[in-house]
KETI-421542 format. One record per atom (N, C-alpha, C): x, y, z; residue in one letter; residue number from 1. Coordinates in Angstrom, 2 decimals, padded with zeros to 5 digits. Layout:
<sites>
px	py	pz	resn	resi
X	Y	Z	a	NUM;
...
</sites>
This chain:
<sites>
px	py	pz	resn	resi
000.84	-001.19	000.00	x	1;
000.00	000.00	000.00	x	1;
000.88	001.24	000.00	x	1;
000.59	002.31	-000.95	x	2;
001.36	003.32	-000.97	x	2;
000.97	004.89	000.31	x	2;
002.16	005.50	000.36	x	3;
001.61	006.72	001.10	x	3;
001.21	007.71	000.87	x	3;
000.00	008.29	001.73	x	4;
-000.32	009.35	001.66	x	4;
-000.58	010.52	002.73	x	4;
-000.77	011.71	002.17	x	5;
-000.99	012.80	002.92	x	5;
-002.07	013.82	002.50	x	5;
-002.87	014.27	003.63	x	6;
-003.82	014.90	003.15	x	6;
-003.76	015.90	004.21	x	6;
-003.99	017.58	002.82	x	7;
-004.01	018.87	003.95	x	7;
-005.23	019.31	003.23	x	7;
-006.36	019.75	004.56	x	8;
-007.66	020.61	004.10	x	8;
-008.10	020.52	005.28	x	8;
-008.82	022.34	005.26	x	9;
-009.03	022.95	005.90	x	9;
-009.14	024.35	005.85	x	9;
-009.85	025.39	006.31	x	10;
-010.40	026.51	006.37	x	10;
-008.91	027.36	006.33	x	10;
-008.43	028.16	005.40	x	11;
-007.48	029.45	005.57	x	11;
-007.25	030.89	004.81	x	11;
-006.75	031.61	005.01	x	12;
-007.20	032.76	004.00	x	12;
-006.67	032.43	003.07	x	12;
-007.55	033.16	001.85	x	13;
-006.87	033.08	000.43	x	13;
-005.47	033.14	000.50	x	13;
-004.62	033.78	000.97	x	14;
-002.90	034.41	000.34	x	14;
-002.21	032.74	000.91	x	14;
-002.84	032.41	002.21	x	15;
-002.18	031.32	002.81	x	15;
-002.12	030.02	001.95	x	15;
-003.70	030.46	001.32	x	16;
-003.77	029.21	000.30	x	16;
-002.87	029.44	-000.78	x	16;
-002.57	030.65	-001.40	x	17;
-001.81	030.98	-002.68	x	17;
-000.45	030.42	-002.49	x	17;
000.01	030.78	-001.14	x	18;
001.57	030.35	-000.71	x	18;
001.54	029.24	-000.79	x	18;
001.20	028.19	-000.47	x	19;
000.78	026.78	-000.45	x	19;
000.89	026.69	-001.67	x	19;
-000.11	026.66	-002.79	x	20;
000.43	026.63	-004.06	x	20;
001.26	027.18	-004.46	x	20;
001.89	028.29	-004.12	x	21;
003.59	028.59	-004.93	x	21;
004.64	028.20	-004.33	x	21;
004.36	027.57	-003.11	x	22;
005.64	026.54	-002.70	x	22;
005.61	025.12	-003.13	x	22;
004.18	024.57	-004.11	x	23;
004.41	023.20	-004.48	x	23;
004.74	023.75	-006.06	x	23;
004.81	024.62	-006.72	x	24;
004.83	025.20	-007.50	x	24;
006.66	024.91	-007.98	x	24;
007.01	025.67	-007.10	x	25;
008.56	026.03	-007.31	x	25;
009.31	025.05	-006.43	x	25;
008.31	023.96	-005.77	x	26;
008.85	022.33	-005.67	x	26;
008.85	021.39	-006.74	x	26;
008.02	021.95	-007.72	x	27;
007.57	021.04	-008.97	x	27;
009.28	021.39	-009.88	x	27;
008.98	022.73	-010.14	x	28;
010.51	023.46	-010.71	x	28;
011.67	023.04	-010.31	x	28;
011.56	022.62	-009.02	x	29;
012.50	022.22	-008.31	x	29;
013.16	020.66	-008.84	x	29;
011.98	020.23	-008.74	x	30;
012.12	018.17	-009.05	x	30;
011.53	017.54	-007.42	x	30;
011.27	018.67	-006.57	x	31;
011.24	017.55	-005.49	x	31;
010.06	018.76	-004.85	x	31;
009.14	017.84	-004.63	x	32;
008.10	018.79	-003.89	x	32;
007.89	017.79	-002.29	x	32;
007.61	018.85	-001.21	x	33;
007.66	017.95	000.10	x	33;
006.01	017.98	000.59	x	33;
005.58	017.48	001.19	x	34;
004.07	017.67	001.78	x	34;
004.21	017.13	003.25	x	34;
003.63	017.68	004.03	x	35;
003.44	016.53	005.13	x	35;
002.42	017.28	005.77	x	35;
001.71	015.90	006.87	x	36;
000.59	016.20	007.95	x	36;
000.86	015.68	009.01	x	36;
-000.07	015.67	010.13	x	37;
000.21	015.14	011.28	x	37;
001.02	014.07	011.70	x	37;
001.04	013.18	010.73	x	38;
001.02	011.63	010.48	x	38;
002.33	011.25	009.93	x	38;
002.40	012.19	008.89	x	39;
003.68	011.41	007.83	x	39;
004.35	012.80	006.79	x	39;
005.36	012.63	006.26	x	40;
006.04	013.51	005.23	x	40;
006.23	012.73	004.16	x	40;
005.86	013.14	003.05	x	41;
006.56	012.59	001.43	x	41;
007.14	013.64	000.81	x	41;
008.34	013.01	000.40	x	42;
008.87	013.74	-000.58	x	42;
008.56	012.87	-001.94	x	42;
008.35	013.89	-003.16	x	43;
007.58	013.26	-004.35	x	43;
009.12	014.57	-005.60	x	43;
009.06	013.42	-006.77	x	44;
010.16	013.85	-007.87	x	44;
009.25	013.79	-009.03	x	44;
008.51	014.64	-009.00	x	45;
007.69	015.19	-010.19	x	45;
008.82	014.39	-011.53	x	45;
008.25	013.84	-012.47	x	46;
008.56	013.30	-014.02	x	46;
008.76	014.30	-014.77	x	46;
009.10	014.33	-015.74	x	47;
009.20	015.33	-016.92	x	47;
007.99	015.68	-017.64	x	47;
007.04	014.61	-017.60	x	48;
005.60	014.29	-018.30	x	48;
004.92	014.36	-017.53	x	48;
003.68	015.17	-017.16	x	49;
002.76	014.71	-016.39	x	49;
001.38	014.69	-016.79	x	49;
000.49	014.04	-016.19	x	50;
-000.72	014.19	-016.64	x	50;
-001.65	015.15	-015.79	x	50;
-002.21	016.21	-016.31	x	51;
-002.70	017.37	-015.53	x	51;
-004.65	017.07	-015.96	x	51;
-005.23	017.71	-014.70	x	52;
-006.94	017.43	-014.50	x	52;
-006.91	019.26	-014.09	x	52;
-007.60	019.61	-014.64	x	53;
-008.29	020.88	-014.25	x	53;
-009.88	020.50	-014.25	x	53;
-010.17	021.15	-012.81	x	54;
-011.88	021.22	-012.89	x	54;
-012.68	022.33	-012.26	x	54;
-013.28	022.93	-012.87	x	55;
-014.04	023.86	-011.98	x	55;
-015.30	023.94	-011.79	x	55;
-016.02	023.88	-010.80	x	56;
-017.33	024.12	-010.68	x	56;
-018.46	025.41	-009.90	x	56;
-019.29	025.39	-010.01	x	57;
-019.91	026.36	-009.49	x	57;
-021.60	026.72	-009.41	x	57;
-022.03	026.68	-008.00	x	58;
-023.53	026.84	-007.25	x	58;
-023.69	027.73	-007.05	x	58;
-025.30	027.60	-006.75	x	59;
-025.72	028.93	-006.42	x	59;
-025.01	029.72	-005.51	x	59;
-023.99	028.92	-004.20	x	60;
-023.76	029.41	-002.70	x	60;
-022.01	029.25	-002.67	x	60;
-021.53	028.20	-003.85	x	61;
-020.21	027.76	-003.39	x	61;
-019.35	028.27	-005.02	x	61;
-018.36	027.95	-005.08	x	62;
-017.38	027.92	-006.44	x	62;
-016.23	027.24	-006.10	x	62;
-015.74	026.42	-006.84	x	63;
-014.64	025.48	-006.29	x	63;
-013.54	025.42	-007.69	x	63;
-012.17	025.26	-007.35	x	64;
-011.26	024.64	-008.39	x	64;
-011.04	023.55	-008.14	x	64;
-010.21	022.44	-008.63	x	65;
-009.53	021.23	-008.15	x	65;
-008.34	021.27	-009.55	x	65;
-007.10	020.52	-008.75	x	66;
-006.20	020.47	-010.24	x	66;
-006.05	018.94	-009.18	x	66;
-005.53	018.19	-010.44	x	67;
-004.52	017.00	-009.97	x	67;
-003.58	016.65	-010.83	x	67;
-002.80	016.59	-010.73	x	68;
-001.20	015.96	-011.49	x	68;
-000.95	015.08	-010.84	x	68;
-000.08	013.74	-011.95	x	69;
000.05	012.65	-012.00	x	69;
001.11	012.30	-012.83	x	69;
001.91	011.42	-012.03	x	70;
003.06	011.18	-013.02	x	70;
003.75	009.75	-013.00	x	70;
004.15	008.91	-013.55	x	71;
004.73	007.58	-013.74	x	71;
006.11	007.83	-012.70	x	71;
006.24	007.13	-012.08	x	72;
007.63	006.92	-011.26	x	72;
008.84	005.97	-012.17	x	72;
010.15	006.93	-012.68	x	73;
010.43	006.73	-013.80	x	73;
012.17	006.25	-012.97	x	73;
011.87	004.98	-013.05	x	74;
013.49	004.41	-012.30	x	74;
014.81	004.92	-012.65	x	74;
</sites>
């Protein structure tokens, strides 16, 4: 079974922006880090990836989601 980490939860927009421009310029990097209570991964983004953009939107809410995905390349 592989590992994971999961961050969510209520924060201001800029906090959220930083968050994305530090996995951002971890991606640039080759090595992006995450961790939660529980556990830390470090992950080596591929050269190729496969990218999901989605956006939706209600009467009350509006949401993004991205996911990237990449082959672990020996």
């Amino acid at each position: 079974m592989g590992s994971k980490v999961k961050l969510e939860g209520v924060m201001e927009l800029r906090e959220a922006i930083a968050r994305i421009e530090a996995m951002s310029e971890g991606m640039k990097a080759g090595e992006v880090k995450l961790a939660d209570d529980k556990e830390t991964l470090v992950l080596h983004p591929a050269r190729v990836v496969a990218v999901e953009f989605k956006a939706g939107q209600k009467k009350d809410k509006e949401k993004i989601s991205l996911e990237i995905s990449w082959k672990i390349v020996p």
